[in-house]
C-alpha positions as YAML, in Angstrom:
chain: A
units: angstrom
residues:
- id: 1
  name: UNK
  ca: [161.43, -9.22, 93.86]
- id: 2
  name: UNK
  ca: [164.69, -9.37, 95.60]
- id: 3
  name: UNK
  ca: [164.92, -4.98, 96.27]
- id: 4
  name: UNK
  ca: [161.15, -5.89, 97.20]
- id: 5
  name: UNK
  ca: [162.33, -8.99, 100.32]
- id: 6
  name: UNK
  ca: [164.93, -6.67, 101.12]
- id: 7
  name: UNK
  ca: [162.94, -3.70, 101.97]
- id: 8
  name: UNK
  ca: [160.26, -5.80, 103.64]
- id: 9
  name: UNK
  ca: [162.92, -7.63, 105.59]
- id: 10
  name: UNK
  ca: [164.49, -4.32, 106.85]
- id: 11
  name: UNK
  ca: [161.15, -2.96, 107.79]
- id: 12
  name: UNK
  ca: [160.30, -5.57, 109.84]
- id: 13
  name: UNK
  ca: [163.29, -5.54, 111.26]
- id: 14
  name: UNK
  ca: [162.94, -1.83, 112.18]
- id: 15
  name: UNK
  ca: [159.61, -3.17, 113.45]
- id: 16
  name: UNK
  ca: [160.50, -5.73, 115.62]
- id: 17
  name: UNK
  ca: [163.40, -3.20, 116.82]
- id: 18
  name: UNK
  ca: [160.55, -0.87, 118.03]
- id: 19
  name: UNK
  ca: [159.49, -3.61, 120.30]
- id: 20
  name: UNK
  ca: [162.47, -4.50, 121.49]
- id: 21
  name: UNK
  ca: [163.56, -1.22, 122.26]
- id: 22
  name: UNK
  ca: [160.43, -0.54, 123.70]
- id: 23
  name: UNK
  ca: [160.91, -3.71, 126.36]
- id: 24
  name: UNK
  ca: [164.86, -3.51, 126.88]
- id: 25
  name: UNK
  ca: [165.95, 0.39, 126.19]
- id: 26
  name: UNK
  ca: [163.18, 2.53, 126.71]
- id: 27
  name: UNK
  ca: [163.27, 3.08, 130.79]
- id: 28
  name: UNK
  ca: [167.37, 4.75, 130.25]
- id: 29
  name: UNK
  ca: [166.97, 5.91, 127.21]
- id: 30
  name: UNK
  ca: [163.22, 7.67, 126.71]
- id: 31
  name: UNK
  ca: [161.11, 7.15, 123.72]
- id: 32
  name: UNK
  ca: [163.27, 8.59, 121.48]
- id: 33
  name: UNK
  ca: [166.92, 8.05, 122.36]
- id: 34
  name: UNK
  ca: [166.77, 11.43, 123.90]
- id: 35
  name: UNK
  ca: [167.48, 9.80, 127.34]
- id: 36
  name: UNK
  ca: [165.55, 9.79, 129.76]
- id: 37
  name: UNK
  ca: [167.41, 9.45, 133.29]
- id: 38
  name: UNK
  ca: [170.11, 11.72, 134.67]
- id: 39
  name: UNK
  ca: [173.45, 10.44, 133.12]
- id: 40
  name: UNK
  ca: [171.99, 8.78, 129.94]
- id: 41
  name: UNK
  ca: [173.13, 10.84, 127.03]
- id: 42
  name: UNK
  ca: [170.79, 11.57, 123.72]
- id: 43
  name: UNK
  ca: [171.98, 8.55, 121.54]
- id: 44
  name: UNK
  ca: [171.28, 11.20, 118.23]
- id: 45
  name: UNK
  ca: [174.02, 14.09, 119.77]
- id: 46
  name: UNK
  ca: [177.65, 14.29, 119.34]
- id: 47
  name: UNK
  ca: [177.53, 11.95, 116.66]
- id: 48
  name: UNK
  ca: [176.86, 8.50, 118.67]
- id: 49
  name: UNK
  ca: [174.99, 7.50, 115.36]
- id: 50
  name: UNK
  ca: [177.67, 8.14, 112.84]
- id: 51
  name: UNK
  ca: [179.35, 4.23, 114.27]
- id: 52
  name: UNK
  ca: [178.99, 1.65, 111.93]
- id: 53
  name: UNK
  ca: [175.89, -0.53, 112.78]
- id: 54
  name: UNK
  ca: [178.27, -3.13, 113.76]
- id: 55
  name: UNK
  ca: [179.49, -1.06, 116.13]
- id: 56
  name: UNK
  ca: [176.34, 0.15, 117.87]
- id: 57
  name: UNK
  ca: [175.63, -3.53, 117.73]
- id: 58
  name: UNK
  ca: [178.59, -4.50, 119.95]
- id: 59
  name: UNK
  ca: [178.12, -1.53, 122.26]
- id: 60
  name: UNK
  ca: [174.29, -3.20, 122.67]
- id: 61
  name: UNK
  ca: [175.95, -6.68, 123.26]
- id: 62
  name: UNK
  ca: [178.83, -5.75, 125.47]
- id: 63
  name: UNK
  ca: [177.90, -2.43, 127.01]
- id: 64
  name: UNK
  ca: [178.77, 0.84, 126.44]
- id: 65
  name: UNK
  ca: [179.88, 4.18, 128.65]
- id: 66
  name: UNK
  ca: [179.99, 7.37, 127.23]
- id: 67
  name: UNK
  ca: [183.17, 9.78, 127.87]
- id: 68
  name: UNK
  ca: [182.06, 11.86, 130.83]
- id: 69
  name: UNK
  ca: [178.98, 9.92, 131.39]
- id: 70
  name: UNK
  ca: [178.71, 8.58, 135.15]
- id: 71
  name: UNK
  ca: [177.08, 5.48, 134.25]
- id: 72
  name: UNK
  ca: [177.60, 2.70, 132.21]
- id: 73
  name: UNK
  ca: [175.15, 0.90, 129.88]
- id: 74
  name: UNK
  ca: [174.90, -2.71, 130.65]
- id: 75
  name: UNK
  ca: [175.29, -5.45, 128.53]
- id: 76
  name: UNK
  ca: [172.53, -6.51, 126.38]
- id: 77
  name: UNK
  ca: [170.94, -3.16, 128.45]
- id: 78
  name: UNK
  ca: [170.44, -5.52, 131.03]
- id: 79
  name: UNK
  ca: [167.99, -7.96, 129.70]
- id: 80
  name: UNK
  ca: [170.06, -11.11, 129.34]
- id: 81
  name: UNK
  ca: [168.03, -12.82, 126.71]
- id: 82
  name: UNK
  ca: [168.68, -10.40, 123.89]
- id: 83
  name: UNK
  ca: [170.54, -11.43, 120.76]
- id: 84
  name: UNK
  ca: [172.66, -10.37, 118.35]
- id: 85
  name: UNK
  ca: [169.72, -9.77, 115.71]
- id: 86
  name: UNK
  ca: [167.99, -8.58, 118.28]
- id: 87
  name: UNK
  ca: [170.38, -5.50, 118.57]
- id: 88
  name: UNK
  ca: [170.54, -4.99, 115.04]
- id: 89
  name: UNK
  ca: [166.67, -4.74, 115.00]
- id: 90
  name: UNK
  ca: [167.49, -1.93, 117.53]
- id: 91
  name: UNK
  ca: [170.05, -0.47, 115.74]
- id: 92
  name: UNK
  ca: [167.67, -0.26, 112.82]
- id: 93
  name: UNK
  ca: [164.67, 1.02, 114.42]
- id: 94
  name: UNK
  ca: [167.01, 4.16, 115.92]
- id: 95
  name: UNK
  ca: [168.17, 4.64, 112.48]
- id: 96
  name: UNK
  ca: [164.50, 4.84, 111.24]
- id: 97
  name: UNK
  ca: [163.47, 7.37, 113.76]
- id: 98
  name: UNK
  ca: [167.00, 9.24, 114.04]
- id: 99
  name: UNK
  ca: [167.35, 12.95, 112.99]
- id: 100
  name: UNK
  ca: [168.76, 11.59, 109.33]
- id: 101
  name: UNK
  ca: [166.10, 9.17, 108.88]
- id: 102
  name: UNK
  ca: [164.11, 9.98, 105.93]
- id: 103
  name: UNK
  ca: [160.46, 11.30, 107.16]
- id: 104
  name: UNK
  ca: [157.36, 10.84, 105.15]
- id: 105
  name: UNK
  ca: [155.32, 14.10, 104.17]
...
């Protein structure tokens, strides 16, 4: 029952991360981290996703600005109400769509 909570709890999270990435990320970043203004880098190249999800958490929270990039991401992306598990439900919807996310035949 427990493996069972877990999964469910981790695909809603991933759920609700789809949302909130949707409202908060999407307009830099494109629909699937691929970036999607001049400046924002694809979040799945170079290895941006091998960080620890508290990591990418932190860079959510506090902001983030890729070597070479000429722009910084903001803070909480900008929207000043998100929360920590609000960024981790980010971190794991990125992780479900990501190039090593399992796919489904």
């Amino acid at each position: 029952v427990s493996l069972l909570a877990a999964l469910w709890t981790r695909h809603a999270s991933a759920a609700d991360g789809k949302a909130l990435y949707r409202a908060s990320c999407v307009a830099c970043h494109g629909d699937k981290g691929q970036g999607a203004i001049p400046g924002v880098p694809d979040l799945f190249k170079s290895g941006r996703f091998a960080k620890s999800d508290q990591e990418l958490v932190n860079n959510i929270l506090n902001g983030y600005r890729t070597k070479g990039s000429p722009m910084a991401m903001p803070p909480k992306g900008g929207n000043p109400k998100l929360t920590e598990a609000d960024a981790r439900a980010i971190v794991s919807y990125l992780r479900s769509i990501g190039p090593t996310a399992k796919k489904s035949r």
